[in-house]
TISEDREN-326881 format. One record per residue (C-alpha): residue in three letters; z, x, y. Coordinates in steps of 0.001 Angstrom, whole numbers, plus 500000, padded with zeros to 6 digits. Layout:
N
  code       w       u       v
   ala       Z       X       Y
...
***
This chain:
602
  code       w       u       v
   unk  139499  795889  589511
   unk  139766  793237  591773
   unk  142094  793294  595151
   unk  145603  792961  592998
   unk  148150  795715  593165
   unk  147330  798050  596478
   unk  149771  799646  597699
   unk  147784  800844  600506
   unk  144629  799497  602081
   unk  142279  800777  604640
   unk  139768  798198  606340
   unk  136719  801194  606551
   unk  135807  803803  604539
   unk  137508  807035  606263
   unk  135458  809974  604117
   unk  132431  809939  602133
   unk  132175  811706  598766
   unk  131861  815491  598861
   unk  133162  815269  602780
   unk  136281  817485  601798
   unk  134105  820377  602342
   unk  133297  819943  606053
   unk  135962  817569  607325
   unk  139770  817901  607394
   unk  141548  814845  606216
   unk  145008  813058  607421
   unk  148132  813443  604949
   unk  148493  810004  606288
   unk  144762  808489  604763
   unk  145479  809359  601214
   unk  147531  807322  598748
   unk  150390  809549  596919
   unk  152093  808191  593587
   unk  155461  808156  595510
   unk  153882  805143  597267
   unk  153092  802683  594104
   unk  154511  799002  594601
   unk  157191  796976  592131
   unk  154188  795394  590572
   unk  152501  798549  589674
   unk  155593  800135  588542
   unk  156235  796858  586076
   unk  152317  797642  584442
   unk  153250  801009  584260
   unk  156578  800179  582393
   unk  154706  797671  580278
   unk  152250  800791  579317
   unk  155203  802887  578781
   unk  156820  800461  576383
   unk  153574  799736  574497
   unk  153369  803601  573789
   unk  156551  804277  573224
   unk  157103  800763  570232
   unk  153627  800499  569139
   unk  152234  804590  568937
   unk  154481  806845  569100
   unk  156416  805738  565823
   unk  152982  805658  563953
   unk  151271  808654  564805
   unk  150703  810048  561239
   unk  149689  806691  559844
   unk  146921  806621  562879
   unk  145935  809523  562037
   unk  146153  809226  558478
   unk  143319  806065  559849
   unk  145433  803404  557728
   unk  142845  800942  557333
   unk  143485  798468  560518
   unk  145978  799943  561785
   unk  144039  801240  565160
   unk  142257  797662  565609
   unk  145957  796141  565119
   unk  146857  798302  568551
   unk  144419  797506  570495
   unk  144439  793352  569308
   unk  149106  794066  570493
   unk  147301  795703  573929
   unk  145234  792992  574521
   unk  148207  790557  574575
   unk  150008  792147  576790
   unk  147116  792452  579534
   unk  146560  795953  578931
   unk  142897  795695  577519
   unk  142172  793426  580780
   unk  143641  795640  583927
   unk  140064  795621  585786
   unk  139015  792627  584564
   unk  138915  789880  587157
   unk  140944  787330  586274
   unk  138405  784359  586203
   unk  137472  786653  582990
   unk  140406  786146  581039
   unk  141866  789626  583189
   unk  144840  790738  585482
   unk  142053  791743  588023
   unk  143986  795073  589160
   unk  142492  797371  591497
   unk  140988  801101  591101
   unk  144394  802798  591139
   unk  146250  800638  589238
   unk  144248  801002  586529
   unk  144424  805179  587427
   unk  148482  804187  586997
   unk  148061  802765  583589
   unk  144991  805069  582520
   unk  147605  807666  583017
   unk  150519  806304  581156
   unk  148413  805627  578097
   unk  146882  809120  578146
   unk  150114  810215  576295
   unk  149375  807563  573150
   unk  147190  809916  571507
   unk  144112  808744  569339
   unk  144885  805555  570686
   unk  144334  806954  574184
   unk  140926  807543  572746
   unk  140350  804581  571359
   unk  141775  802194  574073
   unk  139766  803783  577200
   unk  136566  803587  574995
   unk  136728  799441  574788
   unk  138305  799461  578019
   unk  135825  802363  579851
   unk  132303  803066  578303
   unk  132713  799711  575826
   unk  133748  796904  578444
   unk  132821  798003  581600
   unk  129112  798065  581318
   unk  128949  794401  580680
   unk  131427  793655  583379
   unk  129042  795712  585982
   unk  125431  795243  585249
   unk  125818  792019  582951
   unk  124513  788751  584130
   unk  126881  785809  584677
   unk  126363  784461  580989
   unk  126859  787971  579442
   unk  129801  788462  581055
   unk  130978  784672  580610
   unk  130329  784871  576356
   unk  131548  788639  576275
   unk  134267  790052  578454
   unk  136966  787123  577811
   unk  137186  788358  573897
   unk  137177  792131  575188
   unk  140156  791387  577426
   unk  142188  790287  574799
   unk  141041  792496  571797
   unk  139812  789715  569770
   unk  136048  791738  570132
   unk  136361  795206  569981
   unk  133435  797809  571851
   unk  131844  800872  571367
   unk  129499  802580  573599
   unk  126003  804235  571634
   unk  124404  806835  573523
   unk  124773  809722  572252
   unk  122552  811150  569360
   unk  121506  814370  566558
   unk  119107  815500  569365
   unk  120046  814782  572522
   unk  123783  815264  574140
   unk  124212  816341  577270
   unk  120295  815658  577639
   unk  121054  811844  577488
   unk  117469  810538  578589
   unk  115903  812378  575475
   unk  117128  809923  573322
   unk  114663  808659  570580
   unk  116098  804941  569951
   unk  113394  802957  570206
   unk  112984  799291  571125
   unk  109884  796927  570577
   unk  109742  793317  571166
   unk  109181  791082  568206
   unk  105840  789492  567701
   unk  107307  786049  568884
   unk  109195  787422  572256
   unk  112275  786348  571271
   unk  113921  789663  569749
   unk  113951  793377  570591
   unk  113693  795524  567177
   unk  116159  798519  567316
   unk  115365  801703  564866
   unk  117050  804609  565403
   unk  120706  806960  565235
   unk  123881  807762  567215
   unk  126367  809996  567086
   unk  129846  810457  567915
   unk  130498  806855  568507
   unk  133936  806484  569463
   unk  135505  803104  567753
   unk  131606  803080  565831
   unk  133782  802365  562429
   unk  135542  798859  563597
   unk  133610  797718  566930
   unk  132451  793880  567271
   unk  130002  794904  569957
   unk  127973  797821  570836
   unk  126344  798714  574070
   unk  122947  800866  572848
   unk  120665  802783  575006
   unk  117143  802916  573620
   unk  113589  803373  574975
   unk  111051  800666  575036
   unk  107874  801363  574362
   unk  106248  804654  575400
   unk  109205  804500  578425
   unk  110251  806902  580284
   unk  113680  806008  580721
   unk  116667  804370  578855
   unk  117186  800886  578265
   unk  120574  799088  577415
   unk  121043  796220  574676
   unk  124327  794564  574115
   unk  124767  794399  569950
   unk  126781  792198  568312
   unk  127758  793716  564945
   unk  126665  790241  563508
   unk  123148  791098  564442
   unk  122706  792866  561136
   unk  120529  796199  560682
   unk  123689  798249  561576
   unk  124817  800473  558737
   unk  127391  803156  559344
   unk  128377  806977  557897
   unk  131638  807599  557147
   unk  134149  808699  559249
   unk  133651  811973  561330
   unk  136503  814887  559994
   unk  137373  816030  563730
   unk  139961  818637  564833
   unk  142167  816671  566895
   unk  142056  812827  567993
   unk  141913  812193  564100
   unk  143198  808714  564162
   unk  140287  807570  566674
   unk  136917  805999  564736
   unk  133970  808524  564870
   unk  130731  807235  563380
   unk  127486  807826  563332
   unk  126019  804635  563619
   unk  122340  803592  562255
   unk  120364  800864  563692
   unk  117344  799994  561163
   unk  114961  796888  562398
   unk  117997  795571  563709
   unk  116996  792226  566022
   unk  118503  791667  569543
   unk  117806  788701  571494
   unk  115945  789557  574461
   unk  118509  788264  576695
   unk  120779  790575  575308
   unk  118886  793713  577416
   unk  121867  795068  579976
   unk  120390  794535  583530
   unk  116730  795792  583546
   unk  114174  797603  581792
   unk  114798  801416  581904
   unk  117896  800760  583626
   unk  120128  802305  581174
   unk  120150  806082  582285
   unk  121692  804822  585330
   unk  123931  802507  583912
   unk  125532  805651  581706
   unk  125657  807666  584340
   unk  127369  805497  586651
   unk  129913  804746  583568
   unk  130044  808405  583024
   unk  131376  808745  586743
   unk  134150  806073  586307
   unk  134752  807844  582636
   unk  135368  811137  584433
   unk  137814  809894  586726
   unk  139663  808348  584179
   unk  139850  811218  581900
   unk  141725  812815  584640
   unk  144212  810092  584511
   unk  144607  810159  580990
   unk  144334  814220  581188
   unk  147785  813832  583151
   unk  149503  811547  581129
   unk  149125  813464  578274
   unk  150415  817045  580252
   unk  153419  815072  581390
   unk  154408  813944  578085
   unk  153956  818061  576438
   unk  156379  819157  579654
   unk  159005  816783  578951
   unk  158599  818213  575241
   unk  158497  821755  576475
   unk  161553  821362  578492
   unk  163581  819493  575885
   unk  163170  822121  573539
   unk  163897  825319  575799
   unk  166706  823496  576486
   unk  167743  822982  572621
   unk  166685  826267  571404
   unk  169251  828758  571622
   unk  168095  832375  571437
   unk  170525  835166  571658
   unk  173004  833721  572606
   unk  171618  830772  574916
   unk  168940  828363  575813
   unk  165709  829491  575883
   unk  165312  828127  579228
   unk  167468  830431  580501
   unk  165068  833105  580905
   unk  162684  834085  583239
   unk  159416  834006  580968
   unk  160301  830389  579682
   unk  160765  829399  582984
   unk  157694  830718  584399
   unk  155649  828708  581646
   unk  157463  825258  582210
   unk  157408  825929  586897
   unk  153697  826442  586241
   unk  153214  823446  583440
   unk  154778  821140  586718
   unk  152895  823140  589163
   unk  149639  822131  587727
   unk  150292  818657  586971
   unk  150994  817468  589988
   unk  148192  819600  591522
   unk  145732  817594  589467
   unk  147832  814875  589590
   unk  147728  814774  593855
   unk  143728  815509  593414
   unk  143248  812171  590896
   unk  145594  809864  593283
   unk  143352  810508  596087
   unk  140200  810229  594685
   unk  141580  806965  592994
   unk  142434  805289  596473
   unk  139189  807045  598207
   unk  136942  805173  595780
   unk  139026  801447  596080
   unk  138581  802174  599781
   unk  134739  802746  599656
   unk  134428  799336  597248
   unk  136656  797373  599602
   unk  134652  798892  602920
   unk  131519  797598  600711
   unk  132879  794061  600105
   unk  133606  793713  603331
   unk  130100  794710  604450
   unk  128783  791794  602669
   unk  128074  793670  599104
   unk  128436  791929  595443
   unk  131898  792896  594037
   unk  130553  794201  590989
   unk  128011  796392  592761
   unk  130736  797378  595742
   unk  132207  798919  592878
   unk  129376  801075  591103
   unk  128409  802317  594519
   unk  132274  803008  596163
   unk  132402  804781  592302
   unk  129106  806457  592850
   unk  129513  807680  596481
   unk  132489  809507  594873
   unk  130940  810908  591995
   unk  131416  814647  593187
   unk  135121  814237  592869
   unk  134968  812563  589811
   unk  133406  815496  588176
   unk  135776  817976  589806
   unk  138713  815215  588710
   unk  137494  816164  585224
   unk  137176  819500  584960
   unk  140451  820029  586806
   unk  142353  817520  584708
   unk  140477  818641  581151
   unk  141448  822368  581892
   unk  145560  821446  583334
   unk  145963  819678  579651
   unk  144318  822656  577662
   unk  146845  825113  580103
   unk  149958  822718  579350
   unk  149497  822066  575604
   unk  148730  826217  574866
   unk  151964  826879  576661
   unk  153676  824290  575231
   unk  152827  826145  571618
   unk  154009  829054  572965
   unk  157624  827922  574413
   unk  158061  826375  570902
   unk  157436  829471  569120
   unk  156770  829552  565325
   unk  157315  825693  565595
   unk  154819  824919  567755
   unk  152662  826229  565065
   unk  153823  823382  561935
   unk  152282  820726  561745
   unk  156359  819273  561680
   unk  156568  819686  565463
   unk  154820  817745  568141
   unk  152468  820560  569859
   unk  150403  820726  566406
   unk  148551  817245  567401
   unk  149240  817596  571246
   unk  147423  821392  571183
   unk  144596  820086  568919
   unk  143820  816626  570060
   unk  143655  817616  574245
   unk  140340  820044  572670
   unk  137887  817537  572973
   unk  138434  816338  576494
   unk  136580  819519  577894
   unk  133890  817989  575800
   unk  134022  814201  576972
   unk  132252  812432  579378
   unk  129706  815278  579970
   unk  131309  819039  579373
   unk  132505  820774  581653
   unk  129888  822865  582203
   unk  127857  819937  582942
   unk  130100  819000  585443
   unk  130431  822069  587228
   unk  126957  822032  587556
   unk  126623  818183  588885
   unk  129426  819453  591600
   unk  126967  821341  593384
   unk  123570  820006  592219
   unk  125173  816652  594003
   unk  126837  818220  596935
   unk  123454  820264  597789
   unk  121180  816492  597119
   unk  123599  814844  599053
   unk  122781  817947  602022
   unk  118818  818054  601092
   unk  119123  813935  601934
   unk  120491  813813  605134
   unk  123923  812225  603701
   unk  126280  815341  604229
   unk  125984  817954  607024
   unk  126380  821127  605405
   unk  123806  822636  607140
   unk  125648  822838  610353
   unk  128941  824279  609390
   unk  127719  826516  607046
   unk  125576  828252  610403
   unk  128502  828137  612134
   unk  130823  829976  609133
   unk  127673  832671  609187
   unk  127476  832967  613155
   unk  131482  833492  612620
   unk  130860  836214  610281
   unk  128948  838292  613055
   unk  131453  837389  615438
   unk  134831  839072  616962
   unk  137851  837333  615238
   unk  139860  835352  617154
   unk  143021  836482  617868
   unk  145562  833728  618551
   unk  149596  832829  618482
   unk  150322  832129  615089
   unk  151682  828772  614664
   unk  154795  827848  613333
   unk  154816  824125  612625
   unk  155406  823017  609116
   unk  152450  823181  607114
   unk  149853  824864  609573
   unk  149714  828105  607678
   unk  148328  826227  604677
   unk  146089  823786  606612
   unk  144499  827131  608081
   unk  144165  828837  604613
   unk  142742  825918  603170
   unk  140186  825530  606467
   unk  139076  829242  605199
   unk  138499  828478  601409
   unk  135746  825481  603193
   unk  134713  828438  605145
   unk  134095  830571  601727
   unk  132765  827743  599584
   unk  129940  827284  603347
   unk  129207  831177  603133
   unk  128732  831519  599671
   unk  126823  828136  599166
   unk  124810  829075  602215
   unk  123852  832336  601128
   unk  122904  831575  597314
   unk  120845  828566  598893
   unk  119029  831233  601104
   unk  118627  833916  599079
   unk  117555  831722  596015
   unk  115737  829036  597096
   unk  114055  827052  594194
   unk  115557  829065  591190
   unk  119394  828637  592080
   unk  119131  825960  589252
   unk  118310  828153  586851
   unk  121077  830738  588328
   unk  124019  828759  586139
   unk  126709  831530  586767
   unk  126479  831119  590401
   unk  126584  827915  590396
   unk  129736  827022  588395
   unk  131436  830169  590543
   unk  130758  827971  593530
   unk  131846  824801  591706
   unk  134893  826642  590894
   unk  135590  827245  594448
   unk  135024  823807  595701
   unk  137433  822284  592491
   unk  140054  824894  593980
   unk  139672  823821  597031
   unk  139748  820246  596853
   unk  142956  820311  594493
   unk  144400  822810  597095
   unk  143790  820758  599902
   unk  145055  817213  597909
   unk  148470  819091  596821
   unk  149139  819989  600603
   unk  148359  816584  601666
   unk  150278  814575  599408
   unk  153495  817298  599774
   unk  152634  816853  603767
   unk  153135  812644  603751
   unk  155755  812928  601118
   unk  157793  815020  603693
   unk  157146  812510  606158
   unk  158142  809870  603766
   unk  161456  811927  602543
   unk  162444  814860  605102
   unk  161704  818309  604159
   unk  165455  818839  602175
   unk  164454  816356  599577
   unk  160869  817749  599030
   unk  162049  821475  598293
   unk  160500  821489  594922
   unk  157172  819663  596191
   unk  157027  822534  599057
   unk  157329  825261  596357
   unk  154518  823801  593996
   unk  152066  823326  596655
   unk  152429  826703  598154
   unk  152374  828405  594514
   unk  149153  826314  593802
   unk  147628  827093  597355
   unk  148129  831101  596799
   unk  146434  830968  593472
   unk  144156  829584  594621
   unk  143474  831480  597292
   unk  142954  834398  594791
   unk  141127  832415  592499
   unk  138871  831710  595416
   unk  138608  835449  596281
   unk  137599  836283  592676
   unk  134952  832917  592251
   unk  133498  834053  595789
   unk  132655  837993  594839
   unk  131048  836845  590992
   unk  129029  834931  593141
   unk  127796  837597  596030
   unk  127469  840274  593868
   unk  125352  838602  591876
   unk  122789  838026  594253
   unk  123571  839503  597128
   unk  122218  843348  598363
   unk  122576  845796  600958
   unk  124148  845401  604605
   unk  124279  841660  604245
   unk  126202  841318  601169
   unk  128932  844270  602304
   unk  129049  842058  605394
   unk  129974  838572  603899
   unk  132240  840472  601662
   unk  134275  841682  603991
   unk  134101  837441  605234
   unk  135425  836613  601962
   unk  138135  838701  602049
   unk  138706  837334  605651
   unk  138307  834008  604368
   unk  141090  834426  601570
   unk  143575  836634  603676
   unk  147222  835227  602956
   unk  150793  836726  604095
   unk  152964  837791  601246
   unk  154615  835108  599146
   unk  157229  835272  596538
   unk  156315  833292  593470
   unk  158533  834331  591278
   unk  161438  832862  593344
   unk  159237  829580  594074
   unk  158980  828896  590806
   unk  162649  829045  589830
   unk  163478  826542  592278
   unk  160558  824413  590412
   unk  162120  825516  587114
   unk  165315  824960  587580
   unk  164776  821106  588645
   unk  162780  820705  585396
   unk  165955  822306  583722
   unk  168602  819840  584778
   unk  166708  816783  584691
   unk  165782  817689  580730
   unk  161945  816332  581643
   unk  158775  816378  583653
   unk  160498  814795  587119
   unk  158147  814768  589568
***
């Protein structure tokens, strides 16, 4: 993740995390992937190959787990540079920045269990080291994880304590000499557990209150392992419970400092949600260019299935929603390499720039997540469906593709979890001084009192949506502002109300990012050649909008009463007022571009 491979740089930070919600943003601040450079294109091609000569041809041996077979991937990824994207280069890496290794993330988020298995060495395995080890951890361990030759897992997880992380009962006591820490304890779903070189483990020392994190060499002895986890989906990707039993770890092999761990996962966590995103789109890309292939293929009285208006619907949505979440990810992506190089160039670490640029945008990682998680589970059920009967055998493709996208509504915290952290974050962020949501949500609730302003409508490309989206922010303040009010100190415990304001704030982001990147792309192309783009982005923007509507009124009837809630009511539906719009022909025009070019194509 070093400065290689931008294609577009800004010398400050121009938004801090959660900002979307107050502050409008320039089409021409975000990055867009119409904008990536020759040399990102040539990683992504390398990706693409790698998939498509080394996965795709083996997917029932991987998942069959042919003994080696998985390790052998990731030792042919490692050669080629794949395993080292954000690995500075001094470390045996290509040293690529943020969003080229978003670009690649993506591409191999269509390889399956290897997917899996890759972005744990490359994510939760690797990266820890890289950020919070010292200079001679990094210098004896990264170089072999760049190339494959060591393999990583990531042990936090365990029997009693999931989402809970901090609960975890590993314990860790220093030898009587002072030269070893003594690990007892279990782990769970350890992704890459059966064949890993090196484990990252988060145990408690002591009677401590928080996590610590040990680097494990396999070698260390006092591992022992169960067998391999029978999963639904992702069944070629190692799943172990792993058991550590008086196992000794030099003490210079504790990650950063005492009870540093809980931060160190849930920093990684951050980056992991981000990426899952990437990965989340890859994957939905790949089932589209499936779906569309066979509704062109299958004929059905008389003609292609893709002929008719139901089959098109499915596949103009499938694209709709990709590139939705797709537009969201991309800017995010760039937001967070601007924040690390506005840190650099304040005089921070590099390794530290990059925790905190990751960390200030940890709000948009978790709506990246959810968003990306719940696109896949939309585009693989569809893809089922389009295929009929044979989307059902285990023969066709949508089989794996339907049951191995499952889990990633699990990963990296669920997505539950992650609703929650949206607004738990958002209203710390407020409580601390660091976002001003104070302000404009009094001004959204003077508004609501106040006559409406009556003014020319204007007709300029693209300021009907800016306004719409302007009154979804207006919504999420109201809402927000209200349930705050009203419910003081036991919102937290009010979990329905929370994830129907998370909801609205994931809408409204991806609303917002799908108008930008269609408003620079215009700029970029002229509106002619961006037809299709216009008609996704104002399909997405009116769902929202009623999605919005619908999120808003769970959330004010369930607390509000009386005068007060009749009156922001009648704000919401204020809020999410939209002129007519014809879908139907909006998404033929998306459909029909799918059609002819026999593929995902945007």
């Amino acid at each position: 993740m070093g400065r290689k491979g931008g294609a577009f740089k800004l010398k400050y930070m121009k938004t801090k995390g959660g900002e979307f919600i107050i502050k409008e943003t320039n089409a021409q601040d975000i990055f867009i992937p119409e904008q990536w450079t020759e040399e990102q294109l040539m990683m992504k091609k390398t990706c693409e190959d790698f998939v498509a000569q080394e996965v795709l041809p083996h997917l029932d041996k991987i998942d069959n787990q042919e003994p080696g077979l998985v390790p052998s991937i990731l030792e042919k990824a490692g050669e080629l540079g794949i395993l080292g994207i954000s690995v500075p280069e001094n470390l045996g890496g290509l040293g690529f920045d943020f969003v080229t290794s978003m670009l690649t993330t993506e591409v191999i988020g269509g390889a399956h269990s290897v997917a899996v298995a890759l972005s744990a060495h490359t994510g939760i395995g690797t990266l820890p080291i890289l950020y919070y080890g010292n200079e001679a951890q990094k210098a004896k361990y990264i170089p072999k994880l760049a190339t494959g030759e060591w393999k990583a897992c990531y042990c936090l997880t365990e029997p009693g304590s999931g989402s809970d992380a901090n609960s975890g009962k590993t314990s860790a006591k220093l030898s009587a000499d002072g030269k070893h820490y003594i690990l007892n304890g279990q782990k769970m779903w350890i992704t890459n557990g059966g064949f890993a070189d090196i484990f990252t483990v988060f145990a408690k020392i002591d009677d401590d209150k928080n996590l610590s994190a040990f680097i494990v060499e396999k070698a260390f002895g006092g591992i022992s392992l169960n067998p391999e986890e029978h999963k639904m989906g992702i069944k070629g990707s190692s799943t172990r419970q792993v058991f550590f039993n008086d196992c000794k770890v030099p003490v210079e092999n504790l990650l950063s400092e005492r009870e540093n761990g809980f931060k160190i996962a849930v920093n990684i966590l951050n980056i992991g949600r981000a990426k899952l995103a990437g990965a989340a789109i890859g994957a939905s890309k790949q089932v589209t260019t499936k779906s569309v292939e066979y509704a062109n293929e299958r004929n059905q009285f008389g003609r292609p299935i893709s002929k008719y208006g139901a089959i098109r619907y499915k596949l103009a949505e499938q694209a709709v929603r990709i590139y939705a979440s797709e537009s969201a990810t991309y800017r995010a992506a760039q937001n967070i390499e601007d924040a690390i190089h506005a840190l650099i160039a304040g005089g921070m670490d590099e390794a530290k720039a990059k925790l905190k640029g990751i960390e200030q945008f940890a709000v948009e990682c978790a709506i990246l997540k959810v968003h990306g998680s719940e696109v896949l589970d939309y585009v693989v059920d569809e893809g089922v469906q389009i295929y009929g009967g044979m989307g059902y055998s285990a023969e066709a493709p949508m089989d794996r593709a339907y049951r191995d996208a499952r889990i990633n509504r699990i990963f990296e915290g669920t997505n539950e979890i992650n609703r929650m952290l949206i607004v738990d974050m958002l209203l710390k962020r407020a409580m601390k001084g660091e976002l001003d949501l104070m302000g404009p949500a009094q001004k959204v609730a003077a508004e609501l009192v106040g006559i409406p302003e009556m003014s020319e409508p204007d007709e300029t490309l693209f300021a009907y949506e800016k306004k719409l989206i302007s009154n979804y922010k207006k919504a999420i303040l109201m809402v927000a502002g209200a349930a705050v009010q009203k419910l003081m100190t036991t919102l937290s415990k009010e979990q329905e109300v929370i994830m129907n304001i998370a909801d609205m704030a994931i809408e409204t982001y991806v609303a917002e990012s799908v108008l930008l990147r269609t408003e620079k792309l215009v700029g970029m192309r002229g509106e002619e050649a961006c037809k299709e783009q216009l008609a996704m982005m104002r399909i997405y923007i009116n769902d929202a909008c009623d999605k919005i509507s619908v999120y808003g009124k769970e959330a004010l009837n369930s607390f509000g009463e009386g005068d007060e809630l009749r009156m922001m009511l009648m704000g919401l539906k204020r809020f999410t007022k939209q002129d007519p719009f014809n879908p139907k022909a909006a998404r033929q025009v998306v459909a029909e571009k799918l059609i002819a070019a026999n593929k995902y194509c945007f």
